[in-house]
N, C-alpha and C positions, 0 to 999 in steps of 0.2 A: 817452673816459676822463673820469670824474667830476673836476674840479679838486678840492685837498684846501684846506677854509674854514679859516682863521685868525678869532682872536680877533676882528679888527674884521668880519670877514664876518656873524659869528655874532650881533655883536653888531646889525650893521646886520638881520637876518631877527630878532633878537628884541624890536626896534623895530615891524617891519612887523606880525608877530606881535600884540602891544599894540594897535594902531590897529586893526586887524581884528578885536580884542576889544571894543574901546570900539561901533566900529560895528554890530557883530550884538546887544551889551548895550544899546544907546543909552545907554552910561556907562560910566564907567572902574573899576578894580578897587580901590578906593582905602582900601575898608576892613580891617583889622589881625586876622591870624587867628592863635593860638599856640597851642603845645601846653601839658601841661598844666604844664612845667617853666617855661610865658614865653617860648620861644624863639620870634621870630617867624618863619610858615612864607609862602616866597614861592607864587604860582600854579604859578609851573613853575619847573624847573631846567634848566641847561645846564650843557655845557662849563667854561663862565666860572668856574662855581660850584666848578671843580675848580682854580683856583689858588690855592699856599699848601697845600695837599694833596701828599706827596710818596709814592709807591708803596710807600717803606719801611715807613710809616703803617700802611697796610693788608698787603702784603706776601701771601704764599702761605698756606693755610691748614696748621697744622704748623709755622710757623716765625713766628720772633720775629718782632714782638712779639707775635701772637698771636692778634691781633685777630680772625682768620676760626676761630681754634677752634683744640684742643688734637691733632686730628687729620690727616695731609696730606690724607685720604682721606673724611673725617665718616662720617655714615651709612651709605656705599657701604660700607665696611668693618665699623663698630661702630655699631652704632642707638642709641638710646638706654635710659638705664635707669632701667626702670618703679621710682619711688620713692613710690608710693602707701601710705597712711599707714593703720596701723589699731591700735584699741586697743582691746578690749571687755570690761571687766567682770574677771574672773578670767584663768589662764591658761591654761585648758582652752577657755574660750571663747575667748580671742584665737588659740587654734593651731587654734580651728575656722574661723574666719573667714581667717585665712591658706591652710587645707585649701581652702577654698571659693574664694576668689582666683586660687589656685593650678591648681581644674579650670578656672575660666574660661580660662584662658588667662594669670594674670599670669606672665611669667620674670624672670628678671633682668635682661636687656635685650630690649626689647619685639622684637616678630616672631622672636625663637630660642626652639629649643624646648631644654626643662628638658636634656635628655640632653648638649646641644649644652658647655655651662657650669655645671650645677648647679642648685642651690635657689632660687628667687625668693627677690629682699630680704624679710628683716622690718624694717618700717619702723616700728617701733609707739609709740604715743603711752599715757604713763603716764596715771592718773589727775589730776586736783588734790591730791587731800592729799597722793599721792605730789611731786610736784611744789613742796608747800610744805612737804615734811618731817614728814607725820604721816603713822603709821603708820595700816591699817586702823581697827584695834582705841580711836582715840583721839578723845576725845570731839570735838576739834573735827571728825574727818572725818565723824560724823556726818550721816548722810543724802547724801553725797556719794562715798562710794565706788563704783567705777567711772565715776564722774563725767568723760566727754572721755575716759577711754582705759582702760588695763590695772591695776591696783589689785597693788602690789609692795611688800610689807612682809618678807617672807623669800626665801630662797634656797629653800623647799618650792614658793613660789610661780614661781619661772624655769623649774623642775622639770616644774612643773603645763605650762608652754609650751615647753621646749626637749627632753623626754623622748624619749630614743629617737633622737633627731633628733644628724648627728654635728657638732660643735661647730667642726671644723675646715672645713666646706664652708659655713658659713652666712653669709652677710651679716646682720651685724645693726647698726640702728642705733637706739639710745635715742634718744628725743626727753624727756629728764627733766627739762634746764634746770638748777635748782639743785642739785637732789642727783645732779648727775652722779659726783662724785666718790667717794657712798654707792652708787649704783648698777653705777660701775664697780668697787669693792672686792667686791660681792656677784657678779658675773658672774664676774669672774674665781676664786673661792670654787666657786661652783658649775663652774666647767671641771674646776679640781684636784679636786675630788671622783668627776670624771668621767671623771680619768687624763688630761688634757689637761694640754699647757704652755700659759702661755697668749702665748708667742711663736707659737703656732697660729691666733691667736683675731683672727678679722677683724671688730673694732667700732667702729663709729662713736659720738659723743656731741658734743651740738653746742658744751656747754656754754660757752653764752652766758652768765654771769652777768652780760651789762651788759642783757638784752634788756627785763629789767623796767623799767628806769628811763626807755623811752619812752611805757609807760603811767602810771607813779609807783605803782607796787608795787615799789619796790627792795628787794631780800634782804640784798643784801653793799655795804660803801660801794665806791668806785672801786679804790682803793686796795688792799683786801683782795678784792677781785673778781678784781685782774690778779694779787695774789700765788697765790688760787689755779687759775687757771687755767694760770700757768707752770708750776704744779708739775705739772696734771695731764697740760700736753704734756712736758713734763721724763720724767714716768714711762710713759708712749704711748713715747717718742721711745728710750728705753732698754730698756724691756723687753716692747713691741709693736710690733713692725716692721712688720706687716700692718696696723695700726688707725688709721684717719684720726684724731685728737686734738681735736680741733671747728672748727666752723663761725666763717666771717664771714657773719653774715645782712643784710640788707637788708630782707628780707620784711617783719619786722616794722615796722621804719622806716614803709616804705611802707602797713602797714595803720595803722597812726598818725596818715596824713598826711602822708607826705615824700614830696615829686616824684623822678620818676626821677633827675634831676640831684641832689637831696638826698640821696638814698638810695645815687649813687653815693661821692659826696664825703664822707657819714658816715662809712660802711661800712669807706673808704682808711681813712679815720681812725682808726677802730676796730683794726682791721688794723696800724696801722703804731705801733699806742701798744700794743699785744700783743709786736710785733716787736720794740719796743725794749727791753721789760722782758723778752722771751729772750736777747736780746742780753747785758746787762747781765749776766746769770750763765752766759755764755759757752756758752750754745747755737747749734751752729751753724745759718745763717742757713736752710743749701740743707736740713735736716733741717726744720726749724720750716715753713718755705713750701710745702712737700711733702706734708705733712699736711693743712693746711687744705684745706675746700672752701668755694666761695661757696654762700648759698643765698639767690636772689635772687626776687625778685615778679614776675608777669606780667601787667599790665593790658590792657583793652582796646586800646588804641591800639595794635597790630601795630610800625607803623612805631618809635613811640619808644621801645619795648621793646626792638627788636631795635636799636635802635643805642644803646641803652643798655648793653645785653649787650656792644655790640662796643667800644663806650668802654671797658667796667670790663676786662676782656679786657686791653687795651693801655696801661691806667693798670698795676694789676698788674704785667705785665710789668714797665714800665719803672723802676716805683719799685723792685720786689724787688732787679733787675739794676743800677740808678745809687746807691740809697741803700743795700741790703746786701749786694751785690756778689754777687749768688747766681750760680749757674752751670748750675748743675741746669736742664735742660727742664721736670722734671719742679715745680721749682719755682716757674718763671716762667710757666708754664702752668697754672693751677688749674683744679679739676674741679667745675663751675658746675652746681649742679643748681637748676631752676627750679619754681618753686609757682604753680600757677594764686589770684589774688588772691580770699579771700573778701571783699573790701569789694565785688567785682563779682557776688554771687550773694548777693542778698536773701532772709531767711524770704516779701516778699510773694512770690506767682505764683512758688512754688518751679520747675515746668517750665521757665519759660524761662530756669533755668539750665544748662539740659541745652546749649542753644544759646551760650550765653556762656563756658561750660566749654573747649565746640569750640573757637572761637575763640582762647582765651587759651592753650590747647593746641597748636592750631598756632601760634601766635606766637614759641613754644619750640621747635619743629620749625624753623622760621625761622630761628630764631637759632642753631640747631644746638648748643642747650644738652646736657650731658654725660648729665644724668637729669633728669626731669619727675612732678613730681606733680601729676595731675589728680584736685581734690577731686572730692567728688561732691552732686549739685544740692540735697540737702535737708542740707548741714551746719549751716547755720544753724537749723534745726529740733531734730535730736537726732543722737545717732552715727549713721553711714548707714547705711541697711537694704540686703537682699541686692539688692533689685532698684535701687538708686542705684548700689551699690560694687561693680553689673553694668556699669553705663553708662560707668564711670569706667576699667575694665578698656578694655572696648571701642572706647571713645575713643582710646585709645593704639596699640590696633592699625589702627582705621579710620587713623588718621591715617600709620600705617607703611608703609600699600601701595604698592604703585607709581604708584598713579595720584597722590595726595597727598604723600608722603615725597619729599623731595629725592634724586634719582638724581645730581648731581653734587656735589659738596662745595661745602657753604655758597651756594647759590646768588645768593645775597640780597647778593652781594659787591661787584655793582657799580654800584647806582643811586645816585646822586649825592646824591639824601636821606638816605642810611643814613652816607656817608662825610663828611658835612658837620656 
């Protein structure tokens, strides 16, 4: 029978360890390796490394705090969902480019088929002018319409994209930013025209109006930023019960230049000076947290990714549940959808972003993020063509099979790197 080692056992073989190192090196390990937040990373990890760590910390996946995912079960039960992004030009052309998506193989949650659940997300990204508020038809959009996504000046134009198509089974989420609030008055316009309530009407909108002020393009000052964005979860919250209300992003941060540790400590911040200003005109806490989703970055680095993901995870929890007393599961558990990073796929040697893509793809598979968008390798170029916004479809599912896809929940739960 094996004896069972204690602390000083462990520690006396990771002594031995060391010396055995220096001798095969002819030198010791002496120099200083960090990620890219600073954090210094040792040669190896032990046991050791797990004191001051308490199980509660991490805990079961499904249960507070949260940290292993919003799931008991992750993938084995719900895979993930394909939140790949598209916007093209008019609206005829963006419902072909969804048609097209669609035969590849995109669903709503990757590896189920359309019958199983419904319509694939539309994830679609408006224009620029749309996005800073002019309309087509207006001198400054000149030469820029369609410019980055889908070009929406009327309600003829959602027409042009949601026709035919029934308004009650779709996922939809606007990516418009500023004119979220013009955009959501116009959708819902176009349901009622369509016989729809729009208590029917399952839409997302991120609107971030702080997201500009980390490149200094700001629209709205702070101030009038938080007042309208209360308002817009205030009327989500009342008279959209299906409709997520918007995002806390990171993403952006992160393509900015914020390390993972910045981009998670922003974000809380973000997050909890929103919270305060619902609070303040007596919105309840567990309705407000329940809405939000994270939409966080995925860089190369696997490892600091994924214990980034599992940090914010269990920050969240705790602050929703210590500082606004939430109660709700469903609130202390937020639905994390991750973005493959374009700071990591360059216009040079556009291909080998097909390989970097992988990578930062499964890192979200890893992490057992809720939904994943995998760009596709020529963004940095111009909107993606059919044969990139193939690769990107496909990536999702390559990485869904059995052989790749986590078969037990969260597996990445217990290496001492990820928990430390």
């Amino acid at each position: 029978m094996t004896e069972k080692k204690g602390p000083a056992d462990i520690e006396k073989i990771r002594k031995e360890w060391e010396r055995r190192c220096h001798e095969a090196s002819g030198q010791g390990d002496d120099e200083t390796h960090t990620n890219a937040s600073g954090i210094e990373l040792k040669p190896v990890y032990s046991p050791l490394d797990m004191e001051g760590i308490d199980f509660d910390d991490v805990g079961f996946p499904g249960v507070y705090p949260y940290t292993r995912g919003a799931t008991p079960l992750g993938y084995r039960t719900l895979p993930w969902m394909m939140r790949i992004g598209f916007g093209y030009g008019t609206g005829k052309e963006t419902k072909e480019r969804w048609e097209y998506l669609k035969k590849l193989g995109m669903t709503l949650h990757v590896g189920r088929e359309e019958g199983e659940e419904g319509f694939p997300k539309f994830n679609i990204l408006t224009d620029l002018p749309h996005q800073r508020g002019y309309d087509a038809d207006d001198i400054e959009a000149r030469g820029r319409v369609g410019d980055c996504g889908l070009s929406v000046s009327t309600v003829e134009d959602l027409d042009l994209l949601f026709g035919h198509l029934p308004l009650d089974k779709l996922h939809v989420t606007f990516l418009a930013y500023d004119t979220t609030l013009t955009l959501t008055a116009m959708y819902v316009v176009y349901a009622r025209q369509r016989g729809y309530e729009i208590s029917q009407l399952r839409m997302q909108t991120p609107h971030s109006l702080y997201r500009q002020w980390y490149w200094d393009t700001i629209s709205f000052p702070p101030a009038n930023a938080l007042k309208l964005m209360v308002e817009n979860i205030n009327y989500r919250i009342k008279h959209m019960p299906l409709s997520l209300h918007g995002s806390i992003s990171g993403y952006n941060m992160a393509q900015c230049g914020a390390t993972p540790v910045q981009e998670v400590a922003f974000s809380i911040a973000v997050a909890m000076a929103i919270m305060d200003e619902c609070c303040k005109i007596g919105l309840d806490p567990n309705e407000v947290a329940s809405k939000f989703w994270y939409h966080t970055h995925l860089g190369m680095d696997i490892f600091e990714e994924v214990s980034k993901i599992r940090a914010w995870r269990r920050l969240w929890a705790r602050i929703m549940k210590e500082r606004y007393g939430c109660t709700d599961p469903r609130a202390l558990s937020i639905f994390l959808s991750a973005m493959t990073g374009g700071l990591s796929c360059p216009a040079q040697e556009p291909l080998n972003n097909i390989i970097r893509l992988t990578i930062l793809t499964l890192g979200g598979v890893l992490a057992g993020a809720d939904g994943i968008w995998t760009a596709s390798y020529d963004e940095a170029l111009a909107i993606p063509t059919e044969e990139s916004a193939q690769l990107a479809v496909r990536t999702n599912r390559y990485c869904t099979t059995r052989q790749t896809s986590p078969t037990c929940a969260i597996p990445l739960a217990g290496p001492i790197t990820w928990n430390r």
